[in-house]
C-alpha positions as CSV (number, residue, x, y, z in Angstrom):
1,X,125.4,78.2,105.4
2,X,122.1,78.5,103.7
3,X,118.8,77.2,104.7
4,X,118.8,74.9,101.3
5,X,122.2,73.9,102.5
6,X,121.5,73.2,105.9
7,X,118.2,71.2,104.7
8,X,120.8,69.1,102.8
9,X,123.1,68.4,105.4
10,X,119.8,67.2,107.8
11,X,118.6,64.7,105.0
12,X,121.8,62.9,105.2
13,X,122.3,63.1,108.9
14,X,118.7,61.5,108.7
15,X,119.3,59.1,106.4
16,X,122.0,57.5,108.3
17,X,120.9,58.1,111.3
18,X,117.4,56.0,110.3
19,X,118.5,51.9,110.3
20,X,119.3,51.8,113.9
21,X,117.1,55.2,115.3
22,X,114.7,52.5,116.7
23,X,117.7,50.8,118.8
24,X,118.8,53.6,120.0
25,X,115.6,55.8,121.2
26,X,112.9,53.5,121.6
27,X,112.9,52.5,125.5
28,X,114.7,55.3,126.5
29,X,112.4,58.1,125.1
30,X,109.1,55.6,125.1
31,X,107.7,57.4,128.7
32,X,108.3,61.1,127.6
33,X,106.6,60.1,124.1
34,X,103.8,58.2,125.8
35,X,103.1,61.6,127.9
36,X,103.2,63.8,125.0
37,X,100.6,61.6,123.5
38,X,98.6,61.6,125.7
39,X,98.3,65.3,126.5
40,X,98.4,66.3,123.1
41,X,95.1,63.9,122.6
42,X,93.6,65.2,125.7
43,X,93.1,68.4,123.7
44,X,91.2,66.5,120.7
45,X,91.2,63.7,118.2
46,X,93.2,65.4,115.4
47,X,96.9,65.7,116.3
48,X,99.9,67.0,114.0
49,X,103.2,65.2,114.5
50,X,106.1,67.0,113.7
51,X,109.0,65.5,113.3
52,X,107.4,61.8,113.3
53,X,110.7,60.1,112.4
54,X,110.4,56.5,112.2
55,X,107.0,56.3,114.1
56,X,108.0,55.3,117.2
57,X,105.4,57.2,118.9
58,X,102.5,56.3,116.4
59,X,100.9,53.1,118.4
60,X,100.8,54.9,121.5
61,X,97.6,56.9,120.0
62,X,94.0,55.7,120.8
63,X,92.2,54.3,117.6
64,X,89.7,57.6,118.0
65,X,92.5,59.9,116.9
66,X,93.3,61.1,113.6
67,X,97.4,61.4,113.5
68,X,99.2,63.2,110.8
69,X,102.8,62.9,110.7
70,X,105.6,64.6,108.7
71,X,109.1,64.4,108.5
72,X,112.1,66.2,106.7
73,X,113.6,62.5,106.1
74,X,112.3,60.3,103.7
75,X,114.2,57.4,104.9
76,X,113.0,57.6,108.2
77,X,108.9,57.9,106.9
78,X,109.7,54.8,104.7
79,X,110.0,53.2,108.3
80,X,107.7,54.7,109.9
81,X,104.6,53.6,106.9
82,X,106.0,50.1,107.3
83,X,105.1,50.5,111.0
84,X,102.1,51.8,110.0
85,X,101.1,49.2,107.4
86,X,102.4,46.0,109.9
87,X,100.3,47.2,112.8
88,X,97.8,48.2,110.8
89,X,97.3,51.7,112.5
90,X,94.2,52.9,111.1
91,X,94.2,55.9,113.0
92,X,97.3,57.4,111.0
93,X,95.8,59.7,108.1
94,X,98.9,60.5,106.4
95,X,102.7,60.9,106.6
96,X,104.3,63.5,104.5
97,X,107.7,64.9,103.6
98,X,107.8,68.4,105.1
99,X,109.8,71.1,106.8
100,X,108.5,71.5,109.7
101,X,109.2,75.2,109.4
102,X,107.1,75.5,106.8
103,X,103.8,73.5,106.9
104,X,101.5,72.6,104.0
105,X,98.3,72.8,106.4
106,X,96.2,75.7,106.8
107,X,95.3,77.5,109.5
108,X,93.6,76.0,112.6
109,X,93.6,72.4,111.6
110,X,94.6,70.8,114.1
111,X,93.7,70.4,117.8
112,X,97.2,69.9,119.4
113,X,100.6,69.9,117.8
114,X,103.2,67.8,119.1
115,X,106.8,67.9,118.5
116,X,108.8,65.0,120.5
117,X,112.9,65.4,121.0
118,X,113.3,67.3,117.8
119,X,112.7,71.1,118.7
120,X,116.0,71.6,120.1
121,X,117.9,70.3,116.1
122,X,115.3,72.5,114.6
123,X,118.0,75.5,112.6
124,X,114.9,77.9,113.2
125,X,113.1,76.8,116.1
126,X,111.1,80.4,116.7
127,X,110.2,79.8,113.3
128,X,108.8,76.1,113.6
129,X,107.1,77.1,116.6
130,X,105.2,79.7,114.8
131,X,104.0,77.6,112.4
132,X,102.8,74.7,115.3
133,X,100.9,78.0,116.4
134,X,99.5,79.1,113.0
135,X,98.3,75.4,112.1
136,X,96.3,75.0,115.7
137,X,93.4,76.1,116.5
138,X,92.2,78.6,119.4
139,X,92.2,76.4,122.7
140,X,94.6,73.9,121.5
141,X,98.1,73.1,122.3
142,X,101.8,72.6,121.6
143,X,103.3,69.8,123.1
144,X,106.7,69.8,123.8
145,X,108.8,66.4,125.0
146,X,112.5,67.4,124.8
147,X,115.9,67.7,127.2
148,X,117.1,70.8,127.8
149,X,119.6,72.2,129.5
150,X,119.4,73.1,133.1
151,X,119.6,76.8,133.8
152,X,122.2,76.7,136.5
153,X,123.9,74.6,139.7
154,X,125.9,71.3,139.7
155,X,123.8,69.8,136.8
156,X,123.9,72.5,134.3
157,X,127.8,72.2,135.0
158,X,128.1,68.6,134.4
159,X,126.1,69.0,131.4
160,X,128.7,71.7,130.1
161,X,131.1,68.5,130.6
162,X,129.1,66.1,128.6
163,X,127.9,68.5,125.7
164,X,130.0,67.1,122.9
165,X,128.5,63.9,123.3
166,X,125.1,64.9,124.6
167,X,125.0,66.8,121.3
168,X,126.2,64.3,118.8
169,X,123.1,62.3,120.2
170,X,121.0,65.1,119.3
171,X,120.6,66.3,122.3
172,X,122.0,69.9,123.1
173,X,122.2,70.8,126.6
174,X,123.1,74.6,125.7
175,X,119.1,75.2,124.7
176,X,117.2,75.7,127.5
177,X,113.5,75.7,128.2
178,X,113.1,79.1,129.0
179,X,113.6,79.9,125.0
180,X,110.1,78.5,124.7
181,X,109.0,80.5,127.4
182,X,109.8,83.4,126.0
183,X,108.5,82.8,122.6
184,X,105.3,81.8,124.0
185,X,105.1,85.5,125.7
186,X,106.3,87.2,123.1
187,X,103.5,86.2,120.2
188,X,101.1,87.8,122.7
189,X,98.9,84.4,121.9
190,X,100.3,81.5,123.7
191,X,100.8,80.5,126.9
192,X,103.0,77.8,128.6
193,X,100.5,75.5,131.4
194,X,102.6,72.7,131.8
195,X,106.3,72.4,132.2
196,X,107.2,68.6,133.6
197,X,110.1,66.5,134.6
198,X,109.5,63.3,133.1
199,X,112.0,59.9,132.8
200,X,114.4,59.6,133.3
201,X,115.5,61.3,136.0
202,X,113.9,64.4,134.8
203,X,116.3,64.1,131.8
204,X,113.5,65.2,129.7
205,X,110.6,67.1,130.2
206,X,107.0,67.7,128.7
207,X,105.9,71.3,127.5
208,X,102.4,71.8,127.1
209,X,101.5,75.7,125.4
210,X,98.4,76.9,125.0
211,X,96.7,79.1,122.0
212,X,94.3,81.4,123.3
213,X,91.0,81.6,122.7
């Protein structure tokens, strides 16, 4: 399947997906977004979020930060600016239709980069995560919030189990974190400080990944 193809296929998954996202992700995903938040502001006012979806995330920032947020899914920015116009979240610059795997920013704009429960559906996630590196400054950070799959014992085995569904959630047990890790070493530039078990249960975890200076 092409990339154009593929694109195609996510726009409609989005697009249905987008009425009841909210019902479906907001408390359980709220602490793990929370925590990526916050560490992704920690490293400066001017944060990139990719894969912003519906906004859930978007009032969780302080009113000092300057949040850009883009999406492949139309449907599910049109919800996320009506979050933004109702609350009146002043601290949102811009939401934009873009593939996350190719960014319309250039280099070094922005002081952290995070990416919340969407790296895992990415088709090219090296590829994404190259351009979260290219668009960040030196000193700044990816931050990661995702599940992934445990690497091995009783828990990586029931997970095998519950795959199929685990997946159709959007949630694919089969990528693990050590993927990241090994992107991060092999660009020579980055470099993985944090990995955290976060709510619930350590279901997912936070990924914070430096750019050097």
């Amino acid at each position: 399947m092409t990339d154009g193809a593929t694109t195609v296929l996510m726009r409609k998954a989005y697009a249905r997906w987008a009425p009841i996202y909210d019902l479906v992700y907001d408390k359980l995903t709220e602490p793990a977004a929370r925590a990526a938040v916050n560490a992704a502001v920690a490293c400066g006012p001017k944060v990139l979020e990719a894969g912003v979806g519906t906004g859930l995330s978007l009032g969780y920032y302080p009113a000092h930060a300057e949040v850009y947020g883009v999406d492949l899914s139309e449907d599910m920015l049109r919800r996320a600016q009506e979050k933004v116009d109702r609350r009146g979240l002043t601290h949102v610059k811009s939401l934009q239709v873009m593939d996350v795997t190719r960014l319309g920013f250039p280099d070094g704009t922005f002081d952290a980069v995070t990416a919340q429960f969407i790296i895992t559906l990415v088709p090219e996630p090296e590829t994404a995560l190259d351009e979260f590196m290219r668009v960040l400054r030196p000193g700044g950070e990816i931050v990661l919030a995702n599940h992934w799959g445990q690497p091995s014992g009783p828990v990586a085995k029931v997970e095998e189990m519950v795959s199929p569904i685990a997946k159709a959630i959007g949630w694919s047990s089969a990528f693990k974190a050590s993927r990241v890790e090994n992107w991060a070493q092999r660009t020579g530039r980055m470099e993985v400080v944090e990995l955290r078990s976060l709510f619930p249960s350590g279901f997912f975890k936070l990924m914070r990944i430096k750019k050097k200076a």
